[in-house]
C-alpha positions as CSV (number, residue, x, y, z in Angstrom):
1,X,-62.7,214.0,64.8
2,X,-63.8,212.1,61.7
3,X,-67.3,211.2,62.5
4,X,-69.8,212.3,60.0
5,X,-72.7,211.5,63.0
6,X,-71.1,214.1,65.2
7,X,-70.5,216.4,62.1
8,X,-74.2,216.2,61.7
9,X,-75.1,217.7,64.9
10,X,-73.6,221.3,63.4
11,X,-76.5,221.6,60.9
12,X,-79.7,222.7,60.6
13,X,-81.1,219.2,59.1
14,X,-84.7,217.9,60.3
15,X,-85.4,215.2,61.9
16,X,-83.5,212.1,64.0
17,X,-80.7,210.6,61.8
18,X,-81.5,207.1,61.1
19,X,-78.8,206.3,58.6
20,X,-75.2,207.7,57.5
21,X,-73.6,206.0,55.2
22,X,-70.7,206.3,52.3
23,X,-71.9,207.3,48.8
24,X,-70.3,207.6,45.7
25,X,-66.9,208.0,44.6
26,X,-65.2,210.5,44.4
27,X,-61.2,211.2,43.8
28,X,-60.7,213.7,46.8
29,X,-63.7,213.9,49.2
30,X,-65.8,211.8,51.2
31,X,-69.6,211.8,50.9
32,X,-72.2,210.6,53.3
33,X,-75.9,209.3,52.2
34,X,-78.2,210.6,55.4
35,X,-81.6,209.6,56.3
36,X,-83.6,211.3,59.0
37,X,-86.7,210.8,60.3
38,X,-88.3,213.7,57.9
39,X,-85.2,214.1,54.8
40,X,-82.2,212.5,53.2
41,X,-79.1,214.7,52.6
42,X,-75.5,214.2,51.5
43,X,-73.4,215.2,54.1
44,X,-69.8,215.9,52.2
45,X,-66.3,216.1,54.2
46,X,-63.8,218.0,52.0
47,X,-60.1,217.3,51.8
48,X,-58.2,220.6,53.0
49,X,-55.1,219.2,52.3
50,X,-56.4,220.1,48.6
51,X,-58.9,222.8,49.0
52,X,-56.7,224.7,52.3
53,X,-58.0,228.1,52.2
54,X,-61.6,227.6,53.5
55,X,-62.2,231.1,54.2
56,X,-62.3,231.5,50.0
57,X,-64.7,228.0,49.9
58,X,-67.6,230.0,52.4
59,X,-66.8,233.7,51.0
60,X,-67.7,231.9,47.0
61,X,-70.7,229.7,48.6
62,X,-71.8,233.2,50.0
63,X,-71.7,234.9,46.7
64,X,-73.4,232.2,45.1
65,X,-76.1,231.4,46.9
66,X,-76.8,235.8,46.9
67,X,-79.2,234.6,44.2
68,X,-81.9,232.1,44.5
69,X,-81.6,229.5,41.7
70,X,-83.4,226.5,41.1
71,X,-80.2,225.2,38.8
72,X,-78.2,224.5,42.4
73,X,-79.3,222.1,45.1
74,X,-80.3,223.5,48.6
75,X,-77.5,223.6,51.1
76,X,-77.8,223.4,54.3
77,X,-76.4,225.7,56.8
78,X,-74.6,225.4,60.4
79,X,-76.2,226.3,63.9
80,X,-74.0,229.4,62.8
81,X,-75.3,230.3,59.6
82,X,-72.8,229.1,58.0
83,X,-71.8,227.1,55.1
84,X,-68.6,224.8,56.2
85,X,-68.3,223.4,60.2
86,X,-64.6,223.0,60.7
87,X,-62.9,220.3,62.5
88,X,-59.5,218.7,63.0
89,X,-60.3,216.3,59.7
90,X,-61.5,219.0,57.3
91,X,-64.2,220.9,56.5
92,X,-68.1,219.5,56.4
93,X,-70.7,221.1,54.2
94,X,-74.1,219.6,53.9
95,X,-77.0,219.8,51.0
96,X,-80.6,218.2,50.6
97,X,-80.8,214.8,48.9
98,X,-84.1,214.6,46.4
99,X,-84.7,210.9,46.3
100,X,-86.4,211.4,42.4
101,X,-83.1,212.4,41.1
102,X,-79.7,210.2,40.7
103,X,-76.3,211.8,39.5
104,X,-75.4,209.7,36.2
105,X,-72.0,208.2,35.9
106,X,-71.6,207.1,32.4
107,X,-73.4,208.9,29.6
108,X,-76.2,205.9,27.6
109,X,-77.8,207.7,25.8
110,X,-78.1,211.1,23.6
111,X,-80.9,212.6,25.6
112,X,-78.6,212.0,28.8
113,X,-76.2,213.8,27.7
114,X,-78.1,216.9,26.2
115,X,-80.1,217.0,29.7
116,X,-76.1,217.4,31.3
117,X,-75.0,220.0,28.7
118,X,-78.0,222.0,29.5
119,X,-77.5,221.9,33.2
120,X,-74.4,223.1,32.9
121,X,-75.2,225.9,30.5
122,X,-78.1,226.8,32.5
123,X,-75.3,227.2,35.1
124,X,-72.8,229.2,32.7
125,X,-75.8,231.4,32.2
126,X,-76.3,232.2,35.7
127,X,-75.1,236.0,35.3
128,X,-72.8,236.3,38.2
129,X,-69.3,238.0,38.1
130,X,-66.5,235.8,37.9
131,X,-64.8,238.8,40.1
132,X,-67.2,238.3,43.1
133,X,-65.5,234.9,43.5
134,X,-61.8,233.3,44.2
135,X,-60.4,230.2,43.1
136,X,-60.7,227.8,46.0
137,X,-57.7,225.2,44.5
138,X,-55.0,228.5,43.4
139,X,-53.8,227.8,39.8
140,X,-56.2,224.7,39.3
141,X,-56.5,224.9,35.3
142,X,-53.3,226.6,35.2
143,X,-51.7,224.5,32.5
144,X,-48.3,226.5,32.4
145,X,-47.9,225.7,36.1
146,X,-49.1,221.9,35.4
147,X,-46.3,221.6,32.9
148,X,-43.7,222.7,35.7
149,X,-45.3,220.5,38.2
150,X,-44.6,217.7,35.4
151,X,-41.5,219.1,35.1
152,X,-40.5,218.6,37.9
153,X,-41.6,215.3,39.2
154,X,-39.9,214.0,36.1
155,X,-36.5,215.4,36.7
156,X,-37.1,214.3,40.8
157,X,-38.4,210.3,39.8
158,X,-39.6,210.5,43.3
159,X,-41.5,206.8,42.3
160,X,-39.0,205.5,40.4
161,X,-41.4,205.5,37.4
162,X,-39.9,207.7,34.9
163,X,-38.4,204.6,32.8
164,X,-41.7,203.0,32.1
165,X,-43.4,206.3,31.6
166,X,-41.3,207.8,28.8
167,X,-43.7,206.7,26.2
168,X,-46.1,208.7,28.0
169,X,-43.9,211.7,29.0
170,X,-42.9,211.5,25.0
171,X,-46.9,211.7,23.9
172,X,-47.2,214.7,26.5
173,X,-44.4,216.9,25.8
174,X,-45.8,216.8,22.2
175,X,-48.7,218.5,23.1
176,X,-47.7,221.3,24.7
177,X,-48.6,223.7,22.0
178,X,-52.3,223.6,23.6
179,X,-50.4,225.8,26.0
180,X,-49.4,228.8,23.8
181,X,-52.7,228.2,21.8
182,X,-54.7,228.8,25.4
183,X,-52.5,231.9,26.1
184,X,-53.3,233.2,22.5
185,X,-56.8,233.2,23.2
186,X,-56.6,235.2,26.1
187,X,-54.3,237.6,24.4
188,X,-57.3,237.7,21.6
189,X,-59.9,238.7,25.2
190,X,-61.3,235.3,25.7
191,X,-62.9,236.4,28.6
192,X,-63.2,235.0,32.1
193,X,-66.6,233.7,34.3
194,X,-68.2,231.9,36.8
195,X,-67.0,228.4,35.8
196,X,-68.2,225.1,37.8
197,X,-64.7,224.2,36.9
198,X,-65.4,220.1,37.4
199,X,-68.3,219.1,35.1
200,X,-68.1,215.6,35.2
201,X,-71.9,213.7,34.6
202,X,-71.6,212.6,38.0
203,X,-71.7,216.6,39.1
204,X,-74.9,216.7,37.4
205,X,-78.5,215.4,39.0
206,X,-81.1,214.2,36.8
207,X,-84.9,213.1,37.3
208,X,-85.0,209.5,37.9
209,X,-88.6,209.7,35.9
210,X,-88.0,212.0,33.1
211,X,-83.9,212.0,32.6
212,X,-84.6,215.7,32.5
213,X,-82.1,218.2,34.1
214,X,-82.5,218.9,37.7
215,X,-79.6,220.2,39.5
216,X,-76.3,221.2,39.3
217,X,-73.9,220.1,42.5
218,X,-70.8,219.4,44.1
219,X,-69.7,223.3,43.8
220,X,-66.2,223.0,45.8
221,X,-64.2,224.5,42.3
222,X,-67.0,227.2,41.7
223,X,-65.1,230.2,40.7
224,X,-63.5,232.1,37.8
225,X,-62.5,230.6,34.4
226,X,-63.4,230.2,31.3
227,X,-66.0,228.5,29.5
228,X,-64.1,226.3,27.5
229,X,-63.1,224.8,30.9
230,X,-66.5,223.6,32.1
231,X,-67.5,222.6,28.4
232,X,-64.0,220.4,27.7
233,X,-64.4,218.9,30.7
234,X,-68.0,217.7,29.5
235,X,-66.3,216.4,26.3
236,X,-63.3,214.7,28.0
237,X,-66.4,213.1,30.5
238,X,-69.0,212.0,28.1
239,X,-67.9,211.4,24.4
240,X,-65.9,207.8,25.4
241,X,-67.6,205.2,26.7
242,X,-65.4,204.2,28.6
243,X,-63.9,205.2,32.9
244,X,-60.7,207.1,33.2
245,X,-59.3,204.1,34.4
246,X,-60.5,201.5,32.2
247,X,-57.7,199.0,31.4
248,X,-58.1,198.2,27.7
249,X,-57.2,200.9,25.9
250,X,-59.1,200.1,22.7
251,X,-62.2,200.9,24.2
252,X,-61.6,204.1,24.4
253,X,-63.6,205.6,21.5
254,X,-64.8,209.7,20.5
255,X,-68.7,209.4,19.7
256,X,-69.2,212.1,17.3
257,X,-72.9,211.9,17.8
258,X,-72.6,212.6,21.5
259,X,-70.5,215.9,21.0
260,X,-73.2,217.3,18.5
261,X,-76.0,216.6,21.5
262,X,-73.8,218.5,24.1
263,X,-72.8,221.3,22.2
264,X,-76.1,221.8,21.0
265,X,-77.7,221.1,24.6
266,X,-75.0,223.8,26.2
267,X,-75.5,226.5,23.7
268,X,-79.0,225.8,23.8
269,X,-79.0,227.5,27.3
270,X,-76.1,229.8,27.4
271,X,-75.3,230.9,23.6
272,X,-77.0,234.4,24.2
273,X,-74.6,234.5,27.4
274,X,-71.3,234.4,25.1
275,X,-69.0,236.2,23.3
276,X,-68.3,235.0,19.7
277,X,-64.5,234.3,20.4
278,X,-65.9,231.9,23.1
279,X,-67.9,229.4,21.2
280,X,-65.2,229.6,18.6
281,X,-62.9,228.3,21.0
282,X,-65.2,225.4,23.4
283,X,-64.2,222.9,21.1
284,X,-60.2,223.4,21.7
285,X,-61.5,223.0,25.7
286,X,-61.9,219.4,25.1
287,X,-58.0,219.6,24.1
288,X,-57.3,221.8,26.7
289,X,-58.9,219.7,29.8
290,X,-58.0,216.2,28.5
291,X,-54.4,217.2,28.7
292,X,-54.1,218.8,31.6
293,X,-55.9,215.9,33.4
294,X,-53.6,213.6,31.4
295,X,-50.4,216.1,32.6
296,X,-51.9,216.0,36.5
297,X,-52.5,212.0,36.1
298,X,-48.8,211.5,34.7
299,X,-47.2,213.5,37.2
300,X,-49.1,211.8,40.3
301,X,-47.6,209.1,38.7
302,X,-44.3,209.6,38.6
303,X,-44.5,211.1,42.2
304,X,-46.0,208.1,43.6
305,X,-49.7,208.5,44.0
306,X,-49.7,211.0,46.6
307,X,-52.6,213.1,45.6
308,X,-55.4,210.7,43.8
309,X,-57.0,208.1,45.4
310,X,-55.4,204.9,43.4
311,X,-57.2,201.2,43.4
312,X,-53.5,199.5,42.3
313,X,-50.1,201.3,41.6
314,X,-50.5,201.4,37.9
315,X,-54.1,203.6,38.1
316,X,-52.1,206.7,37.8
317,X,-50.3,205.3,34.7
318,X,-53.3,204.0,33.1
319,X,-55.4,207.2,33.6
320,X,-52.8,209.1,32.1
321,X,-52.9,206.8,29.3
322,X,-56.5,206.6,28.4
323,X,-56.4,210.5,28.3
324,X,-53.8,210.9,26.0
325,X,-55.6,208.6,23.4
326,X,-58.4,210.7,23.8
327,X,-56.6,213.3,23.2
328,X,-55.5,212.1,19.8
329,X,-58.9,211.5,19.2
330,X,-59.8,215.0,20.2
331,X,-57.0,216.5,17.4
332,X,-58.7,213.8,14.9
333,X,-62.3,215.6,15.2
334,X,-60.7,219.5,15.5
335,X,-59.1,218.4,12.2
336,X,-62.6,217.5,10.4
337,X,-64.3,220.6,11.4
């Protein structure tokens, strides 16, 4: 079964559905805009080939919703209380849509992106032990076991890619110091917590009247990490105007501007939640999560597309790309501050 109408008929929602229908875009699930006769929800179908063990995804959606939060969209539970309906096409989970609120996908404006940064702090700040969840995608910003993976996909050349990649396999392999420096910190007791662990803009809703913060959402990664993770995604997501897989290069520009608002707007919410050695070190997450997504872009590359979702055959290639120039851009503002 891959029907999100029959899906539907699992979960509590209100009302007769009058519309399903795709919405947004995402890299690895399918979501479902749903109108009823009395609400609108997003009805979301997630990929098990990626997230396998769903027995971790409803133990970590128990333990977070043990707290009543205004920071996280309501979900909506089964006929069995709870979280996920199985069926031979994945797993469905299902959350109220507020109509007032849209999930931004480029960042316009300052104000935008301080009203992010402090959803996600507010989120960082929620006080829950990191030990009360599990990761639901093992080793996901494991960035030793990334390496391997690219490793490895260069020595197989599964694609037959390798040739026109070197440049970019060159650019990465030069950057593999932000490993040892991200095992250094931990050696120093950079410590681990709750982490969204995907903090694109798009995981964020804001008020369609005010642009203020309303909820955080899409929670398939919740688990433990550290903070540098959720921030350097925020930095890899919102300082370039630019899409992963925008094809002119060039574009691809750091606004300094914008990473003074979301540092500011993140610690603005959270800096009483952590440690010294942790705001020393959110900066070098930017580093960090750029290359690793440029690491798991390069290898999909090379291995011929077989885990992101890809438009033409050189998106992989081109994603890869534009991260790696941010990343340059990245060591160019570590080095002024």
């Amino acid at each position: 079964m891959n029907d999100p109408k029959t899906a539907l008929e699992n979960f509590q929602i209100k009302g007769a559905i009058r519309s399903v229908a795709l919405f947004g875009g995402g890299h690895i699930n399918d979501t479902y805009k749903v109108e009823t006769s009395e609400a609108q929800y997003l009805l979301q179908r997630i990929n098990t080939d990626v997230f396998r063990d769903t027995d971790i995804f409803e133990a970590n959606l128990n333990a977070l919703f043990t707290t009543k939060s205004d920071v996280l969209v309501e979900h909506v539970p089964t006929w069995k209380n709870t979280w996920l309906f199985l069926d031979t096409s994945g797993a469905w989970k299902t959350q109220l849509f507020d109509k007032d609120t849209y999930a931004p996908q480029m960042a316009d404006d300052l104000r935008q992106v301080s009203e992010v940064a402090k959803g996600f702090g507010k989120f960082t700040s929620l006080g829950l032990s990191a030990d009360a969840f599990q990761e639901t995608i093992p080793d996901f910003h494991n960035l030793q076991w990334r390496l391997e993976q690219l490793d490895e996909a260069i020595e197989s050349d599964l694609a037959r890619r390798k040739a026109e990649a070197q440049n970019l396999i060159d650019q990465a392999n030069a950057y593999r110091w932000i490993n040892q420096k991200m095992e250094c910190l931990k050696v120093e007791g950079l410590p681990q917590r709750l982490c969204h662990n995907d903090t694109k803009i798009d995981n964020i809703l804001l008020s369609c009247s005010s642009n203020q913060f309303k909820y955080v959402i899409d929670l398939d990664t919740v688990g433990p990490g550290y903070a540098l993770y959720d921030f350097g995604d925020m930095m890899r997501t919102l300082l370039s105007p630019t899409k992963e897989s925008e094809p002119d290069v060039s574009k691809i520009e750091l606004r300094e501007d914008y990473y003074v608002s979301l540092r500011d707007g993140f610690l603005s919410q959270c800096e009483h939640a952590l440690t010294a050695l942790e705001i020393e070190s959110l900066a070098f997450g930017g580093q960090y999560m750029t290359y690793i997504m440029a690491i798991r872009f390069l290898a999909d590359y090379l291995n011929g597309d077989v885990y992101y979702k890809v438009s033409h055959e050189e998106e992989n290639f081109v994603r890869a790309r534009n991260q790696l120039r941010l990343l340059k851009l990245m060591d160019d503002l570590a080095d002024k501050e």
